[in-house]
N, C-alpha and C positions, 0 to 999 in steps of 0.2 A: 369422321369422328365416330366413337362408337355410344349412340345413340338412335335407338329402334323407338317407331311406333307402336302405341297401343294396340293389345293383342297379338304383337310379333310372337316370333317362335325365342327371341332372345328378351333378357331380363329389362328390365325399366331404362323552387318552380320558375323558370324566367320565359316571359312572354314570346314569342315565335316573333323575328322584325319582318313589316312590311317588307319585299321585295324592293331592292332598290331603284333610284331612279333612272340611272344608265340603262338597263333595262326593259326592252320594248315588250311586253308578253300578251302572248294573242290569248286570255284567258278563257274568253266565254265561246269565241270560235273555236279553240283546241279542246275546250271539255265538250261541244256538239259533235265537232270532229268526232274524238276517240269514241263519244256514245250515240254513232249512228247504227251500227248492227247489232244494239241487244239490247238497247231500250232504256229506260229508265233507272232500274235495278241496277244496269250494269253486267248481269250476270244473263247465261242461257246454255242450250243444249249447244255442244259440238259442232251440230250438222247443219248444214244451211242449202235452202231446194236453189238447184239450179235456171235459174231463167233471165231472159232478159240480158242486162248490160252484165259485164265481170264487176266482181266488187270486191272491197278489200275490208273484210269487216273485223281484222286482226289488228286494225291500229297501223301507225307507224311507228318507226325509230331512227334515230342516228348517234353513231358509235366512232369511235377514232376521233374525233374534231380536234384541227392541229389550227394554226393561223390560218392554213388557203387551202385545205381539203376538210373534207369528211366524208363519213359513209351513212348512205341512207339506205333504210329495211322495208320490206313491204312483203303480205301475203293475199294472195288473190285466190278465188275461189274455184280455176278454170285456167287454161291455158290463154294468155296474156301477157300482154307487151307493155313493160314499166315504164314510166316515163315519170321525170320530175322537173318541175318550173321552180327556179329558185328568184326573188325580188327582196328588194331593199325594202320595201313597206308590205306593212298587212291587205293593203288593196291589189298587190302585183299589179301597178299600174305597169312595168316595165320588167318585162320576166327574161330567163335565162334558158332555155331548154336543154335537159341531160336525159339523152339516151341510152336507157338502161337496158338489161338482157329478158329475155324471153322465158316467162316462167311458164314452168310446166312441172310433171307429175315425177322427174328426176331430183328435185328439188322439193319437193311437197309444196310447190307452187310458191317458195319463197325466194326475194331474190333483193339481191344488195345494186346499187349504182352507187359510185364514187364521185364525188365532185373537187373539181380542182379549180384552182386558179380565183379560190372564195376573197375580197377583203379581209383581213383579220383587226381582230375588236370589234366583229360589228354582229348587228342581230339579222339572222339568215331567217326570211320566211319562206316555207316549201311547201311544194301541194305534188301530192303523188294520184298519176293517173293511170289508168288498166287500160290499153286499148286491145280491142276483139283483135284475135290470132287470123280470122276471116275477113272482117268486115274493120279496118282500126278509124274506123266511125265512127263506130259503135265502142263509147269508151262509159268506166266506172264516172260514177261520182269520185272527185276530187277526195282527198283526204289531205289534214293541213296538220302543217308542224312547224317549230320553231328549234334557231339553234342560238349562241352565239360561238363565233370564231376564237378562237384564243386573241390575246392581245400583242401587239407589236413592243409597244410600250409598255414598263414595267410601273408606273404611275396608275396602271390602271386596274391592279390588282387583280386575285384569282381568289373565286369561291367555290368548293367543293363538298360533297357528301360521300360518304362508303357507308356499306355493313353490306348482310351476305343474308344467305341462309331462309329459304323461300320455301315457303310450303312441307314444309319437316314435321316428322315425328306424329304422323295423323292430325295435323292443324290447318285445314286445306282451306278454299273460298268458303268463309259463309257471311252465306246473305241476310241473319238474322243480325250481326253486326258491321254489314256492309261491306263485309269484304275483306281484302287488305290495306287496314286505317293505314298503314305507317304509309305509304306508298303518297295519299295526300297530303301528308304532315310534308312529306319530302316539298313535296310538288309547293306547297306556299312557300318555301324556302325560296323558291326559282334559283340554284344556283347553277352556274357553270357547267357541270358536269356531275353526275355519277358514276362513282366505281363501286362496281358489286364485286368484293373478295370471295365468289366462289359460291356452290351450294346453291346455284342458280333454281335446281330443282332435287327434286328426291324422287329420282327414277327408282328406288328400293323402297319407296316408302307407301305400301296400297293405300288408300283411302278407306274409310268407313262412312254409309249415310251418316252416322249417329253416332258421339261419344258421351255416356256420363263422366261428366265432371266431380269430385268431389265432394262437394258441395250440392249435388245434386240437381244440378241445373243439365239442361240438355244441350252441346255444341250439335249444330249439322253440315254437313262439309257435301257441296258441289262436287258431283263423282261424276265421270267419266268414263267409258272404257278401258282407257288405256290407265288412268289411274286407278284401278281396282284389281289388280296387279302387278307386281314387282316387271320391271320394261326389260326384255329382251330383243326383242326385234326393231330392226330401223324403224318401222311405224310405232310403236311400242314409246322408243326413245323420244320420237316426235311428238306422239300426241300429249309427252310428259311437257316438255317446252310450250308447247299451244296453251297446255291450261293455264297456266299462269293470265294469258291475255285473254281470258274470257273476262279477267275482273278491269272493271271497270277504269280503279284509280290507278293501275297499271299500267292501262291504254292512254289515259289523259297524263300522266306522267309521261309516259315516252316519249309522247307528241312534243312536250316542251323541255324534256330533258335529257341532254346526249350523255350515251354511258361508255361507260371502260369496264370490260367484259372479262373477268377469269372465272375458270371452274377450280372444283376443289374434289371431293369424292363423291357425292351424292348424283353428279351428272351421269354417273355408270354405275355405282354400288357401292358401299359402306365400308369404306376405311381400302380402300382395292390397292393393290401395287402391279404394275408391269410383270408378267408371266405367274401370275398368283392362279391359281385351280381350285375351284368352288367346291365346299362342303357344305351344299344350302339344299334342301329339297325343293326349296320354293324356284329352283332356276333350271331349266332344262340343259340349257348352254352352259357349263362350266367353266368357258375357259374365258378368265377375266379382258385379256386380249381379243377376243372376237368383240364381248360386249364393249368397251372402249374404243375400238374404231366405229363401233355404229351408232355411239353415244357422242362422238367428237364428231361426226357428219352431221348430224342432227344439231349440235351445238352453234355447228359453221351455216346452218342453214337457217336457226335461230334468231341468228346476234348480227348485228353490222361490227365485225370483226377483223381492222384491212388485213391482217397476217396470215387469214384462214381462207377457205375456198369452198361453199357448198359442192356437195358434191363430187367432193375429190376425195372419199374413200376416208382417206383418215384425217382430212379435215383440215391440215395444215400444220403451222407452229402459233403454240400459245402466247409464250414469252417475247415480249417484245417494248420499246419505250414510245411512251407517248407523250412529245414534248407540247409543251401547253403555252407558248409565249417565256420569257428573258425568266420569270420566277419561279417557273415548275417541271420537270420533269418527272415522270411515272414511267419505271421499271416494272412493268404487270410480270410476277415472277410464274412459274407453273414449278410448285413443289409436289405433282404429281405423277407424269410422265415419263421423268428422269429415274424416280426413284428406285431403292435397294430395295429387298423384302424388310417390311417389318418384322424385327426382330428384339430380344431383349437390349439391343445397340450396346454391348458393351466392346465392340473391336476397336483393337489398337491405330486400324490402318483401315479408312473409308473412303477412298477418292470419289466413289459414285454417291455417296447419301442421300440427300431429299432433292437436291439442282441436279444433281448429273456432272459430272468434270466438263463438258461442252456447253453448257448453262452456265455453271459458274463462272467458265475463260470469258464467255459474252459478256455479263452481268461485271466484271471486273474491267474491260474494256470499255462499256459503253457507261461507267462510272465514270471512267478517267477522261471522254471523251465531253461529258454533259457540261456545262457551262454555264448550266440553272442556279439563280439561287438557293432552289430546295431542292431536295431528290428523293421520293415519295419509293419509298421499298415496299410495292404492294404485294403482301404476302397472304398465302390462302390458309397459312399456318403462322401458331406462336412459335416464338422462341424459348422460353423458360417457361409455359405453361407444360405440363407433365400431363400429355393424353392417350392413356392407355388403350392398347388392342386387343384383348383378353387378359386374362392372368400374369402373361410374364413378355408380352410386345408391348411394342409403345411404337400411335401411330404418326405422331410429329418428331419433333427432332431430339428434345427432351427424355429424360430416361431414368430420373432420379435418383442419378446416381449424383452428389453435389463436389463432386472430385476432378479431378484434370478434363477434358474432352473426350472422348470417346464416341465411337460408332458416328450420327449423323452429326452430331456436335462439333466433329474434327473440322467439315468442311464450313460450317458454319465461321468457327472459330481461324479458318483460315483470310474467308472472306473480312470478318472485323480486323485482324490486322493488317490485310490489306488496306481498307479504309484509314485506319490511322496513319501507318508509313507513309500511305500516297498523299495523305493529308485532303482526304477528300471532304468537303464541308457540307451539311445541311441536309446529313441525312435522317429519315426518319421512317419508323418501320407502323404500319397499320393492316392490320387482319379483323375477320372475323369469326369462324368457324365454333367458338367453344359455348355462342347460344346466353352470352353477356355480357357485358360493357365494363372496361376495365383499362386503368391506366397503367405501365409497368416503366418503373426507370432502372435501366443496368448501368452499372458502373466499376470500374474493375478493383476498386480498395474492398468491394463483399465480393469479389466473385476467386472463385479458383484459376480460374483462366484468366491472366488481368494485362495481356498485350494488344486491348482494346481501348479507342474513347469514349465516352460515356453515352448513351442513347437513350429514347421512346421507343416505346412501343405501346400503342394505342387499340383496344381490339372492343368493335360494334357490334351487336347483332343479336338475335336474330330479329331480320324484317318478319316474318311471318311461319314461326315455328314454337315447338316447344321452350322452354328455358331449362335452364339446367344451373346448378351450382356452383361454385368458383372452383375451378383446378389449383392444383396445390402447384407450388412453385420448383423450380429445381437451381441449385444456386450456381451453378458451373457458372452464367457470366452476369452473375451478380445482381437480379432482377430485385426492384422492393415495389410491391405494389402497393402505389401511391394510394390510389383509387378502384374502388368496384360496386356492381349493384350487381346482384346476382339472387336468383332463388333459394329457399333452402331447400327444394325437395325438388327432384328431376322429370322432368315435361309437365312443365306450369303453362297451361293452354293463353294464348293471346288474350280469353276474355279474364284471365285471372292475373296477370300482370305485364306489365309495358312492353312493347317491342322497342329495340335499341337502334339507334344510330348517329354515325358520327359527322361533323363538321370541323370544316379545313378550311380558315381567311387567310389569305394572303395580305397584309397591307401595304400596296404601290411604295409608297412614298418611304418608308422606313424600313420595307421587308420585311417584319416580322412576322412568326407566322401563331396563327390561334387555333387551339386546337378544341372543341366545344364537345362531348360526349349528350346528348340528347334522346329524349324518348317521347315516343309519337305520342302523348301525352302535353306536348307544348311545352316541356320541361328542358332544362339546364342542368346537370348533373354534375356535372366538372368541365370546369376549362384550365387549360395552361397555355400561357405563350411564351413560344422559344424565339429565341433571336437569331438573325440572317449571320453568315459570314464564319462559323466557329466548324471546328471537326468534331469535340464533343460538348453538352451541355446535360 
């Protein structure tokens, strides 16, 4: 999205519920866990002296969690042999052992193991351990986490969290207000799962010790080497992902809450497309395809991600579904890698648009194939929000023009009628990127294009960036927004208004699904609940 931080070279109540009771949650061991390497605060320098046993003072994670797999993340500080014990209780009176791969300096020491053959519905407790590459004696202190497994059972309902958009716009850790609040707000929710739509980090986005506010007050932001610079090099790209987990509620978040992982632009550069050539002085590398494969290894070497592969150059494939038990499946879409040049999109004829024609034949396939109650379109981009690329692009799909479809519209508009002919039920579309919380209902009696069923679209965020204003609408498939909160003046820093995110109930028994829009403020902003079994609503 086009949105710079300060000093760029470019222009400018309903109470939180206890945690349920199904839920076993290791609270005060996962918040010792995640704050054993940096103390109190939570926050510290980068560098940690080598001695002694390996250690993993980067936290854990786990990502993909289907019924009987997932993937668990760990970074060590030294060449080390992962290993993880998974047990049905918090004591691991009775453990499981997974032998995972051998981290070393190919990987910036980080490394995934996969677990199979899990229970599903049930709560997973893990402990990740380093053993010495010389001596595997000589092993880390343990590191602990929690998951649960999707459900077998549709009775047992699914609870979920999204929004996007991490460290943007000059808003980095600070430790004068603790960091990143929303990150806790999450973590009391205990649900299910997160999915972060993208904006994971803002490798284009330098840091400053110090910003005035406004108001006059002083922000200070946690810098880094590698954040004090726009990232070009594989370590560059890395040490953009690391910061993130030096914050505290981060680390204790991961530990008890597995995610579903997409990028959007900011993982490699501001608003980028596939063979796009930099007119930036701030970038030695020009060619936005160099920085995007070493921005997509870094991402793979990040995230507990099953589709990707540290390591492996370019990292893997984004897109992929991740079925969550009988009520849910998530289509994690990547509308960035496929894409055409941003352009004014007014073409007649777009087969490639923002999916790519080999993304959209999957995405239409594995539509038709899913069996879920709901079908979660998680997109890294709106649909009728209009988000401009300079003067006369546009870098979502929208384009203002409120007339037939055109340019990335077309494929869009190809896909929604697919959905209706196939009569595919219980879809629903949730993004982030536009930096605030807004609810949109399309329906095709306002739209120009009207060979669609009627749909949501839900858009969170940001967890820890600037805010920005509401985008105007574009009416080609007939969006009204229901609902918004939004700033009126563009990069409203964290301490001056709420970070945004959203919430997804499942309820077992009747299917219906609740969609709750929230801000790390313990607040309620809007909810709506749609019903199981319809093509449109």
């Amino acid at each position: 999205m086009s949105k710079n931080p300060p000093g760029s070279h470019a222009a400018t109540p309903a109470t939180i519920p206890s945690a349920p009771a199904r839920r076993s949650v290791l609270r005060g061991s996962l918040a010792a866990s995640a704050g054993i390497a940096f103390g109190g605060a939570g926050l510290a320098a980068p560098a940690f002296a080598l001695s002694g046993r390996p250690a993993a003072r980067w936290g854990v994670q786990t990502g993909d969690v289907s019924g009987r797999s997932g993937v668990v993340w760990v970074r060590s500080d030294r060449p080390a042999r992962m290993i993880v014990e998974t047990s049905a209780t918090e004591s691991f009176r009775r453990v499981r052992r997974h032998h995972g791969p051998l981290l070393g300096a190919d990987t910036d020491f980080t490394g995934t193991t996969s677990l199979r053959g899990l229970p599903p519905g049930e709560q997973i407790h893990y402990r990740v351990v380093l053993a010495d590459v010389d001596d595997p004696r000589r092993t880390s202190e343990p590191v602990l986490g929690t998951f649960r497994t999707a459900p077998e059972r549709r009775r047992d309902g699914v609870r979920f969290l999204w929004s996007g958009d991490i460290a943007g716009q000059g808003w980095g850790i600070n430790p004068d207000i603790g960091g990143f609040r929303a990150f806790e707000a999450m973590r009391r929710l205990n649900p299910d799962f997160f999915l972060c739509s993208g904006d994971t980090v803002y490798a284009d986005g330098p840091l400053q010790t110090s910003v005035t506010l406004p108001d006059g007050r002083i922000w200070r932001n946690l810098v880094t080497p590698e954040k004090a610079k726009v990232a070009e090099t594989l370590d560059e790209y890395r040490g953009n992902f690391r910061y993130n987990l030096l914050d505290q509620n981060v680390r204790a978040f991961n530990a008890q809450v597995p995610a579903v992982v997409q990028w959007d632009d900011h993982e490699v550069r501001n608003n980028w497309y596939p063979g796009q050539i930099l007119d930036d002085a701030r970038y030695t590398e020009k060619d936005v395809d160099v920085l995007a494969s070493r921005a997509s290894r870094a991402f793979a070497e990040y995230f507990p991600v099953s589709t990707m592969q540290a390591g492996s150059g370019t990292g893997g494939r984004m897109h992929r579904v991740v079925r969550y038990g009988p009520l849910l499946d998530v289509f994690v879409l990547d509308m960035r890698s496929y894409r055409n040049a941003n352009s004014p999109g007014r073409q007649a004829d777009d087969t490639t648009g923002i999916l790519g024609a080999e993304q959209l034949a999957w995405l239409k396939h594995e539509l038709t194939r899913s069996r879920a109650v709901w079908k979660v379109l998680a997109a890294d981009m709106p649909i009728g929000l209009i988000v401009p690329d300079g003067s006369t692009a546009f870098e979502a799909i929208a384009q203002g023009d409120p007339g037939a479809p055109l340019g990335r519209e077309l494929q869009i508009a190809e896909l929604l009628r697919f959905i209706k002919h196939r009569r595919i039920t219980g879809t629903v579309w949730l993004t982030a990127d536009v930096h605030y919380t807004s609810a949109q209902h399309y329906a095709p009696e306002r739209a120009a294009f009207q060979d669609f069923a009627p749909f949501w679209e839900f858009v969170s965020g940001p967890l820890a960036a600037g805010g920005f204003p509401a985008n105007k609408l574009d009416s080609t498939f007939g969006p009204e927004r229901v609902f918004v909160r939004a700033p009126e003046r563009a990069n409203v820093s964290p301490m001056e208004s709420p970070q945004y995110f959203g919430e997804v109930d499942i309820e077992g028994a009747s299917g219906e699904l609740t969609v709750r829009l929230r801000g790390d403020d313990d607040t309620v902003l809007f909810t709506k609940v749609l019903q199981p079994g319809l093509v449109g609503q």
